[in-house]
N, C-alpha and C positions, 0 to 999 in steps of 0.2 A: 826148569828142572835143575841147572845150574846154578842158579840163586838158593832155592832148597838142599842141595848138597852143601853150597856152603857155609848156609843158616847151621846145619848139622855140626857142619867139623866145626864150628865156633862155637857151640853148643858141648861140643865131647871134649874140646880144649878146657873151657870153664868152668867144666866141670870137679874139680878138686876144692874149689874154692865154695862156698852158697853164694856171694856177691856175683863171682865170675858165673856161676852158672844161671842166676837170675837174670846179666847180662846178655848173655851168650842167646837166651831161650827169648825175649825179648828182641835183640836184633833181627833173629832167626821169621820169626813169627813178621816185623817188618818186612823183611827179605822176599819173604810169600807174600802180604799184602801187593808189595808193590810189583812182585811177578804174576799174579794172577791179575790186576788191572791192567800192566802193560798188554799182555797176551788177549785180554781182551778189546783194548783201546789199536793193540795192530790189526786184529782181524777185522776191528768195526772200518778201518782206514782202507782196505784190502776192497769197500763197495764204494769206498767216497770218503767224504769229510763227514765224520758221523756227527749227530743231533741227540741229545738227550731222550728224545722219544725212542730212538736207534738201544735206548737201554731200559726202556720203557718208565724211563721218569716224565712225569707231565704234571702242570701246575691242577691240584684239588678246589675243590670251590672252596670259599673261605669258610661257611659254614659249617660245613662237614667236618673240616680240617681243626675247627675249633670243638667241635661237640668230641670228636673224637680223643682231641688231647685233653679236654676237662673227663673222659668217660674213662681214661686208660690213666688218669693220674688219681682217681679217685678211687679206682678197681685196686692200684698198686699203694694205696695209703690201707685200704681196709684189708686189702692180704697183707700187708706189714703189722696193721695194729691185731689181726686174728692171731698171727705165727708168734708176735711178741708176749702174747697172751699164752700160747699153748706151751713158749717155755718157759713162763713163769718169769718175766723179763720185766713186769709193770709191777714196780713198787721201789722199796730200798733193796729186795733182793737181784737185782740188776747185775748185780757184780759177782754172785754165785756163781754163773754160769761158766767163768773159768774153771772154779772149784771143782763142778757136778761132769766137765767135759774131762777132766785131768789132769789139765795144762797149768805149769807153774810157770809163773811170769820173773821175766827176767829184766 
């Protein structure tokens, strides 16, 4: 909880700035990773020297483990090339899309 309060105040300090506050929200966000692992790496310590199974990671069979990453990398190509398609993103007009969003580029 004290690591999260002081993600915040480092967050509300760099705030004036968009650098300092990308900073700020960035460290903050570190801050919690590493507070919700610690909290969970003392409690696992609290029965013993804990084990990777202790967090329910366990080695997959390698076949699976492969059909899987060739099924979820091809799922994520074809919703890439459908989305690319529905905004109009597949051609020369590629670069519209700043125009049609409203964003002028600096």
């Amino acid at each position: 909880m004290a690591l999260a309060l002081a993600g915040r105040a480092i967050v509300a300090t760099g705030a004036g700035d968009d650098t300092g506050a990308l900073l700020g929200v960035g460290i903050a966000l570190i801050l919690l990773d590493v507070a919700t692992v610690g909290v969970a790496l003392l409690l696992a310590n609290l029965r013993g020297k804990p084990s990777a199974a202790d967090f329910g990671l366990r080695r997959p069979p390698l076949g699976r483990a492969i059909g899987l990453l060739l099924a979820v990398a091809i799922g994520f190509t074809v919703a890439a090339v459908l989305w690319a398609s529905a905004l109009g993103l597949d051609g020369e007009d590629a670069q519209a899309l700043t125009d049609r969003l409203g964003t002028d580029e600096r």
